[in-house]
N, C-alpha and C positions, 0 to 999 in steps of 0.2 A: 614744412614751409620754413622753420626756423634755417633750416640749412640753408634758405637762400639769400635768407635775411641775412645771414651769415658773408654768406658769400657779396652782398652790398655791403654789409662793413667794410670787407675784404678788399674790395676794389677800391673805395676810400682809403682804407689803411696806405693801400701802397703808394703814396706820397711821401712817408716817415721818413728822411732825410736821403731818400732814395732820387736818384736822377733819373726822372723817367719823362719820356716825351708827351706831346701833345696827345699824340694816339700811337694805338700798336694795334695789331694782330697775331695770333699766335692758334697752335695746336693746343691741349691737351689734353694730361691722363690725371684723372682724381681717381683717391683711392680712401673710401669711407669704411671706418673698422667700428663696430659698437665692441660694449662693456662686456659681450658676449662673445668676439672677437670673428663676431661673422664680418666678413670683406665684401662689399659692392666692389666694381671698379666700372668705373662713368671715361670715356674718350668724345672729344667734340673738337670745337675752336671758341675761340673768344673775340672781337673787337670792343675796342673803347675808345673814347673821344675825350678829350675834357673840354668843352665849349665854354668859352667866354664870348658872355656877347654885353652890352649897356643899354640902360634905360636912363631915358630921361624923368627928373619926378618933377613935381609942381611948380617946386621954387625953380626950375629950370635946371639944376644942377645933375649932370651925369654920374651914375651909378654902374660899376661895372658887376656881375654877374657873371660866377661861374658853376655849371653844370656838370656833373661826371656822367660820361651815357655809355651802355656797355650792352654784350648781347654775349649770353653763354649761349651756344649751339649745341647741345647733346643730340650724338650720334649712337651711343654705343652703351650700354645696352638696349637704351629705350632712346624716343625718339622726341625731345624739348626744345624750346626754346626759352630762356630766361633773358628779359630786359628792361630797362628803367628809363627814365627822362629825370631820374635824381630826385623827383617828387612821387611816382608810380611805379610798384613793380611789377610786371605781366611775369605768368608763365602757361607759356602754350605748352600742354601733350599731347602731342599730336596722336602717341597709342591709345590714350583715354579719350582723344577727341575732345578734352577740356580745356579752359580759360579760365583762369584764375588771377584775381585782382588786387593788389594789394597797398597800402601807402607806405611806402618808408619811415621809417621810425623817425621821429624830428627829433629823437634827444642823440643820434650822432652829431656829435662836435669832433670837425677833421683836426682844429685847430689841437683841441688835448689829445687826439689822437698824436698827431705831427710833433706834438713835446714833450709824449714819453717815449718816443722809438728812440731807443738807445743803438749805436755800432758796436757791435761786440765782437766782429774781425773783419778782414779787407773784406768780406764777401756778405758777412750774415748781419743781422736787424733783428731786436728783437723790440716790438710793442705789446703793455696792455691797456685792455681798453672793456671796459664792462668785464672784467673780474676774467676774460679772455687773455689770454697769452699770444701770439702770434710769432713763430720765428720764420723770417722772411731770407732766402738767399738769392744772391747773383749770381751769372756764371763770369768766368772773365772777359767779357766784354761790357761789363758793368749793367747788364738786363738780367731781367725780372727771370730766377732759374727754377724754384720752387717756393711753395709756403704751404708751413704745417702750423696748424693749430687743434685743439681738442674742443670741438664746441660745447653750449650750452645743455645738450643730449648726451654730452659725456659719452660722443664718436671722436674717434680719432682722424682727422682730415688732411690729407696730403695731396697738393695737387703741382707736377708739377709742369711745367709749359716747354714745350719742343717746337724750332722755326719761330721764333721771335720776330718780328717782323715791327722796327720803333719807325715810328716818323712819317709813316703811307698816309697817304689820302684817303680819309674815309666819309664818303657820303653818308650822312645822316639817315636816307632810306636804308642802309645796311644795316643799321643799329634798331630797325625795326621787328617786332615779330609778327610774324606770317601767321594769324588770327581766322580761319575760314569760320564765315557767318553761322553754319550750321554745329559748330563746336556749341556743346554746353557753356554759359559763365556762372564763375564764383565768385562771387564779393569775396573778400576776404576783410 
């Protein structure tokens, strides 16, 4: 599960002085190596949004709010869906027939995220953040081309993204996962 938790940093992170749009779409390939240098390799898609929306509070005064919402689709080897609303993280497997519930960690701060990502050439980024490293690259059209880090499980993680897709239209029903009632849940 850390790795997914993982992977919500991750989608945070990538705002670090990085020019990326409102939402995108994308293929890809992850490739998970342990200490023992067995290799998973995971194939899916991604969508992500960052929704801003406002609230009004008491004094009458507006408040803007922003949400990052994301859905990793695994296809390949096994069959998941991973997604958030920025406060919850779901993950459906649909091989185990399980649902798993989880809260986001409140002590991610995008902001200290956002003010150690240093540029270290036209193309690459490197942030840390919880004792995590992150090296983030572009391809040359300035989007999001791969990012490796070595998590807290001490795997080594490379994922990286094929068919970029910045700027499309994403309905918020997309960003959901496909939950069937008769699946097991797990609190997390």
């Amino acid at each position: 599960m850390k790795l997914f938790i993982s992977l919500l940093t991750l989608s945070t992170l990538l705002f670090a002085e990085i020019t990326l749009p409102q939402n995108f779409k994308t293929d890809f390939h992850q490739t998970i190596t342990n200490d023992k240098g067995k290799v998973i390799k995971y194939t899916g898609s991604v969508v992500f949004k960052n929704l801003e929306q406002t609230f009004d509070t008491a004094s009458g005064k507006e408040n803007l709010y922003t949400r990052s919402l994301f859905k990793w689709s695994y296809t390949s080897p096994t069959q998941k869906e991973v997604c958030t609303d920025g406060t919850q993280l779901i993950v459906v497997d649909h091989d185990l027939e399980q649902i798993s519930n989880y809260m986001v960690d409140d002590s991610i701060n995008l902001k200290e995220i956002l003010s150690v990502a240093k540029k270290i050439s036209n193309v690459d980024y490197t942030a840390t953040y919880k004792d995590i490293e992150y090296l983030i690259s572009l391809d040359e059209k300035e989007q999001l081309e791969y990012i490796v880090y070595v998590d807290n499980l001490d795997n080594s993680v490379k994922i990286i993204f094929k068919n970029m897709n910045y700027n499309i239209i994403v309905n918020e029903d997309v960003l959901t996962c496909n939950a069937p009632q008769d699946y097991d849940v797990i609190k997390g």
